[in-house]
PDB file of N, CA, C and O in Angstrom:
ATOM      1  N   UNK A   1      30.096  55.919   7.925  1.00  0.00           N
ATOM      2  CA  UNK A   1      31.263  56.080   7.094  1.00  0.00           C
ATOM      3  C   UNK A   1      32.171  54.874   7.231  1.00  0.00           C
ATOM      4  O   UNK A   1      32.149  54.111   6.265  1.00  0.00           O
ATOM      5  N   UNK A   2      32.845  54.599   8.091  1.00  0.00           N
ATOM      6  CA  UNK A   2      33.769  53.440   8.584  1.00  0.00           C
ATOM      7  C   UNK A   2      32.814  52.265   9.054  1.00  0.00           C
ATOM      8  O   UNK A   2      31.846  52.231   9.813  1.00  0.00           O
ATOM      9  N   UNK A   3      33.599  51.140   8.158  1.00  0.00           N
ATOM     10  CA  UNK A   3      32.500  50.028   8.522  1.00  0.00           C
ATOM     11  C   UNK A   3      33.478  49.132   9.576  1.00  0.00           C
ATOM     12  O   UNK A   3      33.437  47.928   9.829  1.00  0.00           O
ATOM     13  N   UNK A   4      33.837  49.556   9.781  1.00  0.00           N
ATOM     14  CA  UNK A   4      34.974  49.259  10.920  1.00  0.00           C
ATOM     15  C   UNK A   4      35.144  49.897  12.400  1.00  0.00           C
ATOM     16  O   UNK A   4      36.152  50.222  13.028  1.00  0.00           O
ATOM     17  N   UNK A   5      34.337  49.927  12.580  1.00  0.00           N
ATOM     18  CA  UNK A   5      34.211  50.597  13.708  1.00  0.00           C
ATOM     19  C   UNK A   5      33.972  50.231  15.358  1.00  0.00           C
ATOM     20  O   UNK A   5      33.400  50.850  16.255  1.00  0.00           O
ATOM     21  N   UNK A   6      34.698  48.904  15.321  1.00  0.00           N
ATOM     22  CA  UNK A   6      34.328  47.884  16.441  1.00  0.00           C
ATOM     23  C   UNK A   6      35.259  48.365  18.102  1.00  0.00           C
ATOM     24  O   UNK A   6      34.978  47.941  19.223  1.00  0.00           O
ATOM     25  N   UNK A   7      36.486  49.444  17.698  1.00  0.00           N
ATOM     26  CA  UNK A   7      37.073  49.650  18.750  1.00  0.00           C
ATOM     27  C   UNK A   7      36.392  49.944  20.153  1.00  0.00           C
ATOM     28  O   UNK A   7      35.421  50.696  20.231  1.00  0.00           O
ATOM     29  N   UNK A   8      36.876  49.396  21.114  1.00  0.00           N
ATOM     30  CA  UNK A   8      35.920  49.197  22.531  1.00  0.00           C
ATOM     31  C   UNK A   8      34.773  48.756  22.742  1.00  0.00           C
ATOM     32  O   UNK A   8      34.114  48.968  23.760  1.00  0.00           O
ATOM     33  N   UNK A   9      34.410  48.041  21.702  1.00  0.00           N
ATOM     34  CA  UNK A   9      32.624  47.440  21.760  1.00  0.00           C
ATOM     35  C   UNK A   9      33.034  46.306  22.394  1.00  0.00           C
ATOM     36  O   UNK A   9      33.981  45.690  21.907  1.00  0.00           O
ATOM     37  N   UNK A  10      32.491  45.899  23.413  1.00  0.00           N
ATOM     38  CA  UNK A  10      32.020  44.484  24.391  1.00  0.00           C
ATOM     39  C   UNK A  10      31.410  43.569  23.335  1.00  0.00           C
ATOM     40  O   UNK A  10      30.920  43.907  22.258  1.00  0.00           O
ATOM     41  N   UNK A  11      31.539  42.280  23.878  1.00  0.00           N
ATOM     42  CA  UNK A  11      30.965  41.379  23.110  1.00  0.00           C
ATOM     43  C   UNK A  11      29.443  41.568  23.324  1.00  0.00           C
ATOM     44  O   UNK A  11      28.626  41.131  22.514  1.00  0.00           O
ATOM     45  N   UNK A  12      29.135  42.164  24.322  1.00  0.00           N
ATOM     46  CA  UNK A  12      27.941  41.883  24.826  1.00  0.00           C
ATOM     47  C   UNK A  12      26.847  43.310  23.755  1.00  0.00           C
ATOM     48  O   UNK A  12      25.758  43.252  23.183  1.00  0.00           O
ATOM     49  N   UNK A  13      27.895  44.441  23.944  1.00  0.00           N
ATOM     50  CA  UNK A  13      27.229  45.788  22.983  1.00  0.00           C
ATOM     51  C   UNK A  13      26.986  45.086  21.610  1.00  0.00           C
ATOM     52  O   UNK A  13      25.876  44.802  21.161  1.00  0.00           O
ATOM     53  N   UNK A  14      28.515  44.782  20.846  1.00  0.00           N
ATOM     54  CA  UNK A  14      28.078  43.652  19.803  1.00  0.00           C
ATOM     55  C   UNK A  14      27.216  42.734  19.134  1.00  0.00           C
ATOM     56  O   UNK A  14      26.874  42.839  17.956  1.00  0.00           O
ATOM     57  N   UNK A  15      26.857  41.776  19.968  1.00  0.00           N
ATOM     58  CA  UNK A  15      25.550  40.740  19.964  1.00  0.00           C
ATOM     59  C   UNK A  15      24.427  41.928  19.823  1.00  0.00           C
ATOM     60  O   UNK A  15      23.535  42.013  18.979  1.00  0.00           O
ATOM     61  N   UNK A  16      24.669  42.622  20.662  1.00  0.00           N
ATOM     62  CA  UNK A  16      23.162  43.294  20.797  1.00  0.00           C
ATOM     63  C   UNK A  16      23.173  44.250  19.528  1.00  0.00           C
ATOM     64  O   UNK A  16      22.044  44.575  19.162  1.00  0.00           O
ATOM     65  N   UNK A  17      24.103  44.703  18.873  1.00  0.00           N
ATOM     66  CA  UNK A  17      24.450  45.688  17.577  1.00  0.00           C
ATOM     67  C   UNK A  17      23.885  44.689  16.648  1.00  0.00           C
ATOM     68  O   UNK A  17      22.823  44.778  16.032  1.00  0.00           O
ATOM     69  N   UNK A  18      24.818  43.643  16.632  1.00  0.00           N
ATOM     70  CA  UNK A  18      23.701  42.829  15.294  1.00  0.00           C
ATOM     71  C   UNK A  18      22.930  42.680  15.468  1.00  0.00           C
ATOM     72  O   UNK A  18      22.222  43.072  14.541  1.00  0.00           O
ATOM     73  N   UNK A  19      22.092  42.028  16.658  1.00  0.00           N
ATOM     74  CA  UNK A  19      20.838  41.431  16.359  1.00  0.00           C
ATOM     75  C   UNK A  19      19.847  42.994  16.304  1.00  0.00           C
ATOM     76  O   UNK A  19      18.793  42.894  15.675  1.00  0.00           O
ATOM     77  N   UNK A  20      20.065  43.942  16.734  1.00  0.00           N
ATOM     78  CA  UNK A  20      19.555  44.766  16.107  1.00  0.00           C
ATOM     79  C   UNK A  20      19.487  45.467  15.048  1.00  0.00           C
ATOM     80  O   UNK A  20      18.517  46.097  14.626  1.00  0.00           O
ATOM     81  N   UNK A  21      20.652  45.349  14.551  1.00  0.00           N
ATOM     82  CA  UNK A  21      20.846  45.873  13.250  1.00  0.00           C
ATOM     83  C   UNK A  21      19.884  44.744  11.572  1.00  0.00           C
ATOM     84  O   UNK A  21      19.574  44.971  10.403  1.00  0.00           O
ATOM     85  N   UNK A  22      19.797  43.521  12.615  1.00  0.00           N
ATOM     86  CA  UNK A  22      19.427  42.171  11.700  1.00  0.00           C
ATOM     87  C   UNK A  22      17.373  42.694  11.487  1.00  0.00           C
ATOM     88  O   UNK A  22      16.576  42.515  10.566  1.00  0.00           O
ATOM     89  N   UNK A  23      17.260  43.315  12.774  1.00  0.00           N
ATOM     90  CA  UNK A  23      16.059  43.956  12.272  1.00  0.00           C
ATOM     91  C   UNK A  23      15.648  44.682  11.781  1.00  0.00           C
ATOM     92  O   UNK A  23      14.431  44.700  11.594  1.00  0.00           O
ATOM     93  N   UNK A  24      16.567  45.759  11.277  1.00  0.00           N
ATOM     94  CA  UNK A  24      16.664  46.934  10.762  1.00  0.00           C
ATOM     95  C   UNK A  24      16.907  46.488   9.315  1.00  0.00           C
ATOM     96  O   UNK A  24      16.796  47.297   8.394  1.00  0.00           O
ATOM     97  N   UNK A  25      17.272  45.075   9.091  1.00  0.00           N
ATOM     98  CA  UNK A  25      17.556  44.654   7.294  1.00  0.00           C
ATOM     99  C   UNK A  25      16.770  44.824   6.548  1.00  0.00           C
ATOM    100  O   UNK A  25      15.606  44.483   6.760  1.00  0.00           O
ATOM    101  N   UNK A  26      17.089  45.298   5.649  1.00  0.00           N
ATOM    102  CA  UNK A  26      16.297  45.296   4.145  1.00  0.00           C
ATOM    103  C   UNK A  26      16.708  44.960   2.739  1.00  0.00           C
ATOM    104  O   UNK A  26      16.083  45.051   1.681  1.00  0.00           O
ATOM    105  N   UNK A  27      18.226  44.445   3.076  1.00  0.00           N
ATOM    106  CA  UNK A  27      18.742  43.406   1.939  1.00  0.00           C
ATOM    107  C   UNK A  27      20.633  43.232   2.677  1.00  0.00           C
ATOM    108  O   UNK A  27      21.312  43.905   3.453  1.00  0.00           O
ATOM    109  N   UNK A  28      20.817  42.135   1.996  1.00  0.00           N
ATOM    110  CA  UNK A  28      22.568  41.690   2.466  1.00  0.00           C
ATOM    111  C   UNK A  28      22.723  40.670   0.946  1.00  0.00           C
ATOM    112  O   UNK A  28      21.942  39.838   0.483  1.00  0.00           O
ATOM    113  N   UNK A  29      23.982  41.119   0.482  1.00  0.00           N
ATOM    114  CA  UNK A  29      24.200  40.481  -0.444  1.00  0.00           C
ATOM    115  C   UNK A  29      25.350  39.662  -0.279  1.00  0.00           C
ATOM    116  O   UNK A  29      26.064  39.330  -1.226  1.00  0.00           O
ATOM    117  N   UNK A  30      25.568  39.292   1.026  1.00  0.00           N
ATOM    118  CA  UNK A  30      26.482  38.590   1.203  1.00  0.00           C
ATOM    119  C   UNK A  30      27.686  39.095   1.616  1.00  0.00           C
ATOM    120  O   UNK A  30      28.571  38.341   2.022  1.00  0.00           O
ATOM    121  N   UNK A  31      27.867  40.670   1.543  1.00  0.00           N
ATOM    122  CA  UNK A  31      29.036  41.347   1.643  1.00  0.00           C
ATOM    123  C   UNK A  31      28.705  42.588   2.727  1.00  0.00           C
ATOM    124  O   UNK A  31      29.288  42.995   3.732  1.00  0.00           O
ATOM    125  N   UNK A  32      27.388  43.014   1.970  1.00  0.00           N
ATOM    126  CA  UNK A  32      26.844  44.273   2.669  1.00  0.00           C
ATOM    127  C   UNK A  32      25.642  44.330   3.547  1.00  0.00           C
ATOM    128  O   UNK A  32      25.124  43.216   3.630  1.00  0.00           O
ATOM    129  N   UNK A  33      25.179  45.016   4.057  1.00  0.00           N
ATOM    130  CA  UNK A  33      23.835  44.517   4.704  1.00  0.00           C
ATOM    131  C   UNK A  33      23.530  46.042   4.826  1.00  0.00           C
ATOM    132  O   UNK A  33      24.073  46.794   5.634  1.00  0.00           O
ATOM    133  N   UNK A  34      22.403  46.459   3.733  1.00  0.00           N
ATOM    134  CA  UNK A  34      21.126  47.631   4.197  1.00  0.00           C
ATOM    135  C   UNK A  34      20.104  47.430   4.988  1.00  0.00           C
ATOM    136  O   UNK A  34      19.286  46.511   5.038  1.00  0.00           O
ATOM    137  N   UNK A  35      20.275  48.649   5.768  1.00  0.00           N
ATOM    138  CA  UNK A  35      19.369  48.929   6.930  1.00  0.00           C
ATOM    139  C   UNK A  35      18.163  49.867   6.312  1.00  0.00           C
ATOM    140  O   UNK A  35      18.044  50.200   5.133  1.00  0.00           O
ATOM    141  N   UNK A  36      17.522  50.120   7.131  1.00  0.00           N
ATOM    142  CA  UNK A  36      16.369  51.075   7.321  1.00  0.00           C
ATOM    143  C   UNK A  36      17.442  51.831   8.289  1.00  0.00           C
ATOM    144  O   UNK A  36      18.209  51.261   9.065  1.00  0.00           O
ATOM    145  N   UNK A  37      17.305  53.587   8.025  1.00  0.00           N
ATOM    146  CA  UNK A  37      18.258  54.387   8.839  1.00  0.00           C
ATOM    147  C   UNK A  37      17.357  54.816   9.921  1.00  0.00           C
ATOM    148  O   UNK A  37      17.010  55.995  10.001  1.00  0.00           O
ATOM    149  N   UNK A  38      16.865  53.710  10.955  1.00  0.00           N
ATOM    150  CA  UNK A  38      16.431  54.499  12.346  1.00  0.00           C
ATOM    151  C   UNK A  38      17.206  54.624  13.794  1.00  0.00           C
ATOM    152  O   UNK A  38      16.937  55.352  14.750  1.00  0.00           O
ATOM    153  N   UNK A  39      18.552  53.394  13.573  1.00  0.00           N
ATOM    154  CA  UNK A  39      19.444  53.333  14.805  1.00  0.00           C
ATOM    155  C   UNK A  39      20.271  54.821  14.592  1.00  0.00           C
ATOM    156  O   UNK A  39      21.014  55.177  13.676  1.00  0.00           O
ATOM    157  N   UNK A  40      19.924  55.376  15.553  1.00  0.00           N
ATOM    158  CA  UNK A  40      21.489  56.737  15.628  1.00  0.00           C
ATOM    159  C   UNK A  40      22.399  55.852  16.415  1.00  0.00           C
ATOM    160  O   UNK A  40      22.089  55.106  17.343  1.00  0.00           O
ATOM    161  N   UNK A  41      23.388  56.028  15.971  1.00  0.00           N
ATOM    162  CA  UNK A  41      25.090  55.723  16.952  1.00  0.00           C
ATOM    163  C   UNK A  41      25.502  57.111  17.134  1.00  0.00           C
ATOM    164  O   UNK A  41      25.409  58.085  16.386  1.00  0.00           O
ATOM    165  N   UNK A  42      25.981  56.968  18.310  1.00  0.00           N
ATOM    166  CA  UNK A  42      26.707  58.221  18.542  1.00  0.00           C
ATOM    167  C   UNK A  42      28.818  57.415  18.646  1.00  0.00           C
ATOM    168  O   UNK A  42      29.345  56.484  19.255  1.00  0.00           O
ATOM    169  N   UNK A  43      29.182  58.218  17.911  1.00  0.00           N
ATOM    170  CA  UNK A  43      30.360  57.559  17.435  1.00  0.00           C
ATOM    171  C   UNK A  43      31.411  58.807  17.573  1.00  0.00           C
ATOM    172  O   UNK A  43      31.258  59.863  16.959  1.00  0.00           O
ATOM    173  N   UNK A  44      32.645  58.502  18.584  1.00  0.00           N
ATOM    174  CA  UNK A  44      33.699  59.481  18.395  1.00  0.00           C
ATOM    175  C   UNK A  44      35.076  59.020  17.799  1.00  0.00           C
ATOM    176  O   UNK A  44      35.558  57.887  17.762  1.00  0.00           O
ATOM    177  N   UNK A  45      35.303  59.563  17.591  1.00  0.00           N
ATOM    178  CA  UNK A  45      36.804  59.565  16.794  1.00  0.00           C
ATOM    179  C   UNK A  45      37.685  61.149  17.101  1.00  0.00           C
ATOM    180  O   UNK A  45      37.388  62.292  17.447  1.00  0.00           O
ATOM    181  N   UNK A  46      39.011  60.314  16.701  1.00  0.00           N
ATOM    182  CA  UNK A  46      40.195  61.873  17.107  1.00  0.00           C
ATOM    183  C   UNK A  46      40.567  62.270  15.706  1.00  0.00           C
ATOM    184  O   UNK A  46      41.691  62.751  15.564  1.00  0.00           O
ATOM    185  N   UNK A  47      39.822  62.147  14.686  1.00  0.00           N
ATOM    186  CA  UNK A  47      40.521  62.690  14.042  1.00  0.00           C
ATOM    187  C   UNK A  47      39.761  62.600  12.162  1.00  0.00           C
ATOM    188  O   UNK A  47      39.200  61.568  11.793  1.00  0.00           O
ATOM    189  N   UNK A  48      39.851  63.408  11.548  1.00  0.00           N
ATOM    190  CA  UNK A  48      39.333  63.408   9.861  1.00  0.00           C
ATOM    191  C   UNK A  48      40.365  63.746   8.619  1.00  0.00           C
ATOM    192  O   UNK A  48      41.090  64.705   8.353  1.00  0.00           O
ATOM    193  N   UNK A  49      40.078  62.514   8.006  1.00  0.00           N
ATOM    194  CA  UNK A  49      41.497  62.779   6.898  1.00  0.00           C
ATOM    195  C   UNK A  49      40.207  62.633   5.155  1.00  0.00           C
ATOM    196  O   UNK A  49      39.017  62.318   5.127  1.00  0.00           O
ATOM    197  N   UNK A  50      40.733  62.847   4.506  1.00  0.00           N
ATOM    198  CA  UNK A  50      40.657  62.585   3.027  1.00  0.00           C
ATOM    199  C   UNK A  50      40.726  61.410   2.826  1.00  0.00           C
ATOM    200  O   UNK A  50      41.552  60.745   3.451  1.00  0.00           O
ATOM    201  N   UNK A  51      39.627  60.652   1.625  1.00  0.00           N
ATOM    202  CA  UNK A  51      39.427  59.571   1.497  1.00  0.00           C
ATOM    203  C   UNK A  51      38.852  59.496   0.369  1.00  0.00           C
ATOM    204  O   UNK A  51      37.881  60.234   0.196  1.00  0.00           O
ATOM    205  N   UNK A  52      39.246  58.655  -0.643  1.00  0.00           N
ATOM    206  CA  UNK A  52      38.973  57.922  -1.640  1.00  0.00           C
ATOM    207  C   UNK A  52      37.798  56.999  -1.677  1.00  0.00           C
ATOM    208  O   UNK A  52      36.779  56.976  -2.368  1.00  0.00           O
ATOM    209  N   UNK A  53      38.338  56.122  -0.558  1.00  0.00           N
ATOM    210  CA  UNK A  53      37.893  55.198  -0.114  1.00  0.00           C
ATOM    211  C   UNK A  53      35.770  55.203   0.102  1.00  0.00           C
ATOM    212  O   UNK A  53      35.071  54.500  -0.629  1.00  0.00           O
ATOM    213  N   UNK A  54      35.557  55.529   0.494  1.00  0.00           N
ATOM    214  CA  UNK A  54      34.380  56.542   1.156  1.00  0.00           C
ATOM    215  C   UNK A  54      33.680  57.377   0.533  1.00  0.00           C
ATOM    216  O   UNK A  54      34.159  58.510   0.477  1.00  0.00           O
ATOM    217  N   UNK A  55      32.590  57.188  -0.017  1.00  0.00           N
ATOM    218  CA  UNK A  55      31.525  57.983  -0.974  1.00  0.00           C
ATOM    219  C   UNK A  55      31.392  59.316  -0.359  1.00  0.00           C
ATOM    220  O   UNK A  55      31.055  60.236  -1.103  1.00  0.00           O
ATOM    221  N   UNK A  56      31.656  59.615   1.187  1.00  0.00           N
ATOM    222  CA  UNK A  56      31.602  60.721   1.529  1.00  0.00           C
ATOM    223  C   UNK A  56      32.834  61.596   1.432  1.00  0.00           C
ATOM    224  O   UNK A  56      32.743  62.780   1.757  1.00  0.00           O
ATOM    225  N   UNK A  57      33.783  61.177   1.080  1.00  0.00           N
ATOM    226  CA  UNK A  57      35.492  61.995   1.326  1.00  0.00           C
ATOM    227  C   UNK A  57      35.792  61.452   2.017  1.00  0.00           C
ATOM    228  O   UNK A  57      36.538  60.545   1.649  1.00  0.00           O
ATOM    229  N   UNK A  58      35.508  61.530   3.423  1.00  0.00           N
ATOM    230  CA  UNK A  58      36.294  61.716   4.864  1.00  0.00           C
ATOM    231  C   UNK A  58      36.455  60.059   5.421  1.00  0.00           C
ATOM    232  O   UNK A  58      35.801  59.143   4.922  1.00  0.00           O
ATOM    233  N   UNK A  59      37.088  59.939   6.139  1.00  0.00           N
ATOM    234  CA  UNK A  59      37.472  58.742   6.753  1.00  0.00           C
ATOM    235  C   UNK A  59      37.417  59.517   8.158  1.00  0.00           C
ATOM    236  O   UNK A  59      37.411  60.744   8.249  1.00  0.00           O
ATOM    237  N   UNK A  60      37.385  58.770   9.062  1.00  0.00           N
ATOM    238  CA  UNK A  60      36.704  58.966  10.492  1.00  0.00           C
ATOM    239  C   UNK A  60      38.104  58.038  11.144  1.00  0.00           C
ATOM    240  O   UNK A  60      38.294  56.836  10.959  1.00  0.00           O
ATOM    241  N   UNK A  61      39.043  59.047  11.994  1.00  0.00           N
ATOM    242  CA  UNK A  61      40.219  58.448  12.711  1.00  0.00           C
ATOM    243  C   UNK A  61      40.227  57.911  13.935  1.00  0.00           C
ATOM    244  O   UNK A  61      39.995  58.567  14.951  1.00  0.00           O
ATOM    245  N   UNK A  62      40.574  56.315  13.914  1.00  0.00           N
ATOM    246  CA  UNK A  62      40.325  55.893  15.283  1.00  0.00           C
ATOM    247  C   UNK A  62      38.915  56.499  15.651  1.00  0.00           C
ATOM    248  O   UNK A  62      38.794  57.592  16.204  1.00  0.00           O
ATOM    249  N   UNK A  63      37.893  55.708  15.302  1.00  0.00           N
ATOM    250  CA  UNK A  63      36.308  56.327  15.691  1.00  0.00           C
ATOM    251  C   UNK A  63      36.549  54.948  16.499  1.00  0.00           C
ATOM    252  O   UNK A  63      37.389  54.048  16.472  1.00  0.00           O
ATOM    253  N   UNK A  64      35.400  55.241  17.218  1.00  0.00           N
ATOM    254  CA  UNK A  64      34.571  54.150  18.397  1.00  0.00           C
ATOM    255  C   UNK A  64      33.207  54.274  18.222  1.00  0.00           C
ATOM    256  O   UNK A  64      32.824  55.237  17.558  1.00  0.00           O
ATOM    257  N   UNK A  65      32.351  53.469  18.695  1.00  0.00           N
ATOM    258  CA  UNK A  65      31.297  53.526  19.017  1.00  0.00           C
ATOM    259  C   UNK A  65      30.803  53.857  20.286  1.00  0.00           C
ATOM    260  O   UNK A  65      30.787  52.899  21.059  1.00  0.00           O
ATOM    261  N   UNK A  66      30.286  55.203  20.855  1.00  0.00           N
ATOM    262  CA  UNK A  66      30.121  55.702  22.435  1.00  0.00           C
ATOM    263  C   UNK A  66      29.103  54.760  22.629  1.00  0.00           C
ATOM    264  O   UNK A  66      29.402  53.881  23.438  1.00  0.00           O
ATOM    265  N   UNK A  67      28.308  54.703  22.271  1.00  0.00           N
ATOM    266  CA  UNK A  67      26.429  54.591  22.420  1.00  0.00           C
ATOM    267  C   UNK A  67      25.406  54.584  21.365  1.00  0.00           C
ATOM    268  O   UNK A  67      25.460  54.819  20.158  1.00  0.00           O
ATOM    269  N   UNK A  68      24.795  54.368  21.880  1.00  0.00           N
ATOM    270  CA  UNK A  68      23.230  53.970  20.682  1.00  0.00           C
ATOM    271  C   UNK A  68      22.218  55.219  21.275  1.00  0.00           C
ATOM    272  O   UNK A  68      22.517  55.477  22.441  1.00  0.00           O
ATOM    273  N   UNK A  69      21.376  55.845  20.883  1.00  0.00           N
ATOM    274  CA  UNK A  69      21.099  56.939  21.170  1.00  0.00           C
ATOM    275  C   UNK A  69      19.507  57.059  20.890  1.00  0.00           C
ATOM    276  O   UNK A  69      19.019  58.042  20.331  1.00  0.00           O
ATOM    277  N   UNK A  70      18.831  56.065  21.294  1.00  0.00           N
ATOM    278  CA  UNK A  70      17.433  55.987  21.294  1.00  0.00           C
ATOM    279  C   UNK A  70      16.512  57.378  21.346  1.00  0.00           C
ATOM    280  O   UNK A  70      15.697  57.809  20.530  1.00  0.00           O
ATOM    281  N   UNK A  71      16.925  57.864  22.516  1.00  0.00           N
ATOM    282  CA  UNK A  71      16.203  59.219  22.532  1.00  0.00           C
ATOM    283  C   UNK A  71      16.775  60.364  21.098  1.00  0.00           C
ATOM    284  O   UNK A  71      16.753  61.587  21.236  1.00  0.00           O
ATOM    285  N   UNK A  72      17.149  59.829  20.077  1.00  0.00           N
ATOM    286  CA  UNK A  72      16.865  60.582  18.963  1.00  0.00           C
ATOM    287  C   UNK A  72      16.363  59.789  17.508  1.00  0.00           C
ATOM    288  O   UNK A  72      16.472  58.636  17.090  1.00  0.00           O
ATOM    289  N   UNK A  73      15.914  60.725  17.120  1.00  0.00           N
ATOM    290  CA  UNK A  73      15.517  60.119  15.453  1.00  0.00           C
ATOM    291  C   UNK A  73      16.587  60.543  14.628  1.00  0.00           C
ATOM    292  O   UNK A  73      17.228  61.589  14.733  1.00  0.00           O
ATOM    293  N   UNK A  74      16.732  59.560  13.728  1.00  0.00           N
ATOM    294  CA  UNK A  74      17.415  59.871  12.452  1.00  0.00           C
ATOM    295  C   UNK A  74      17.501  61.474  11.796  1.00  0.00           C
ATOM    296  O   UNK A  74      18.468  62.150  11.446  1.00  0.00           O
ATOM    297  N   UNK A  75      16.086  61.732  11.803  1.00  0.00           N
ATOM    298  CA  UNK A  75      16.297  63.003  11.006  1.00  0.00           C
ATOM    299  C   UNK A  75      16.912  63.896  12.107  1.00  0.00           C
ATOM    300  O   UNK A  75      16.760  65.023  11.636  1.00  0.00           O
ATOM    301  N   UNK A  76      17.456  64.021  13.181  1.00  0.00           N
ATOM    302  CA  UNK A  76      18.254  64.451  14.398  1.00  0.00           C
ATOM    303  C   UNK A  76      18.902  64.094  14.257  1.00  0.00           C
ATOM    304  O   UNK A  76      19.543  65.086  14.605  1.00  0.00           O
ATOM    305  N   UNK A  77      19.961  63.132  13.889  1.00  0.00           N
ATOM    306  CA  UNK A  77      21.240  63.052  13.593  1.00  0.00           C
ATOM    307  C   UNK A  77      22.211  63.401  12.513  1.00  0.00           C
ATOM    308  O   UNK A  77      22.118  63.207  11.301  1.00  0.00           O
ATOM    309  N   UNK A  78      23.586  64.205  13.527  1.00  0.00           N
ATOM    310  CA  UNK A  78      23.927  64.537  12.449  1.00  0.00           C
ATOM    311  C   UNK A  78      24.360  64.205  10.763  1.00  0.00           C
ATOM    312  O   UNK A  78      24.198  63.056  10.352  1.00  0.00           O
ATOM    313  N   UNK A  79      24.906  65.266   9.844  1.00  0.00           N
ATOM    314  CA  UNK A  79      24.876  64.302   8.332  1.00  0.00           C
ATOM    315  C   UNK A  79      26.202  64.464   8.030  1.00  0.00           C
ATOM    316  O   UNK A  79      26.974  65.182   8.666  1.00  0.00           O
ATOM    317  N   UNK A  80      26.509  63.726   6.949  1.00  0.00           N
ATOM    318  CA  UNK A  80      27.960  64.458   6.085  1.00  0.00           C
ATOM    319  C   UNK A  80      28.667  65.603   6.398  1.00  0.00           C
ATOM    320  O   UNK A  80      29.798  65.857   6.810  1.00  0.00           O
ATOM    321  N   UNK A  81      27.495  66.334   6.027  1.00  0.00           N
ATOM    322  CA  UNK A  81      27.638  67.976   5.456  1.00  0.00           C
ATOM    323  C   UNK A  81      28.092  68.712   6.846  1.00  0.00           C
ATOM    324  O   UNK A  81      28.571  69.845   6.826  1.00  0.00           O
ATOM    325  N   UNK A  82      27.879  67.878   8.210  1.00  0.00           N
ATOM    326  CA  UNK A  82      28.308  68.104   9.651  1.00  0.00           C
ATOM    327  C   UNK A  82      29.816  67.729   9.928  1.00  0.00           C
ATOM    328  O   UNK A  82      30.564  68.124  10.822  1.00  0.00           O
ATOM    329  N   UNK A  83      29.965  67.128   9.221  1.00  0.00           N
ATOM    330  CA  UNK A  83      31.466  66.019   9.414  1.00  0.00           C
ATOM    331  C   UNK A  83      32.372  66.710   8.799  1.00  0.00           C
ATOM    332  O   UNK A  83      33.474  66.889   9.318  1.00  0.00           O
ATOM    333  N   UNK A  84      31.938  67.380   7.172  1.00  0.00           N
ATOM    334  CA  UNK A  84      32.354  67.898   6.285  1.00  0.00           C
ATOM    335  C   UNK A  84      32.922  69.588   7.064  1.00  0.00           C
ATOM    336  O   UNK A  84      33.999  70.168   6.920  1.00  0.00           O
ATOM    337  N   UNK A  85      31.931  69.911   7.728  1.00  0.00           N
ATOM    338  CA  UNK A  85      32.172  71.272   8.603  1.00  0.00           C
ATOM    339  C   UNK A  85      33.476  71.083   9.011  1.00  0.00           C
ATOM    340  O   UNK A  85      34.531  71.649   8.727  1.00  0.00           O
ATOM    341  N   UNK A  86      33.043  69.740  10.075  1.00  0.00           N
ATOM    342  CA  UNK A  86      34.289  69.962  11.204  1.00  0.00           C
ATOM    343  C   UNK A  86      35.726  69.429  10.786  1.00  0.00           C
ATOM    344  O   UNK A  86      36.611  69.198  11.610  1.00  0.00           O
ATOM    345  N   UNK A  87      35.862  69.255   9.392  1.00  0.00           N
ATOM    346  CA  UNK A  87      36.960  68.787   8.574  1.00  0.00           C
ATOM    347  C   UNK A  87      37.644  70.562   7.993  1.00  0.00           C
ATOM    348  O   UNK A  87      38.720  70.834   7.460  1.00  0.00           O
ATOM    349  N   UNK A  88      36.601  71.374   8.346  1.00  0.00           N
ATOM    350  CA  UNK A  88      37.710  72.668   7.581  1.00  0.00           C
ATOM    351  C   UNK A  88      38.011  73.430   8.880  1.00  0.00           C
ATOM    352  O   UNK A  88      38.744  74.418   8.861  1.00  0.00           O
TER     353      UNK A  88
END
């Protein structure tokens, strides 16, 4: 959701976020960069508001990035429609 999501990442988590994420490419147009969806992040935030902004509604408050979460697959992670829950 938030492509902004750099709060508390080390330079060192960083480096290692792109260059993994650089393998996961499957197009960048200069602005954006699609992945293949196999990295899970596990990502917290305090808080969910309404959003325009965001193809999904929600905007994600003060999120972080906890961790990268190898021991799951994509289709194990949660979706929208999870986010969307914990917004009512």
């Amino acid at each position: 959701m938030s492509r902004k999501t750099f709060k508390d990442m080390t330079d060192e988590m960083l480096a290692w976020q792109t260059a993994r994420f650089r393998e996961l490419e499957v197009a960048d147009d200069g602005w954006n960069v699609t992945l293949r969806p196999e990295q899970v992040v596990e990502i917290a935030f305090d808080g969910l508001q309404r959003s325009t902004r965001y193809p999904g509604g929600l905007a994600l408050r003060f999120a972080r990035v906890l961790r990268y979460r190898d021991d799951k697959t994509a289709a194990a992670a949660d979706t929208i429609d999870t986010v969307r829950a914990l917004a009512h």
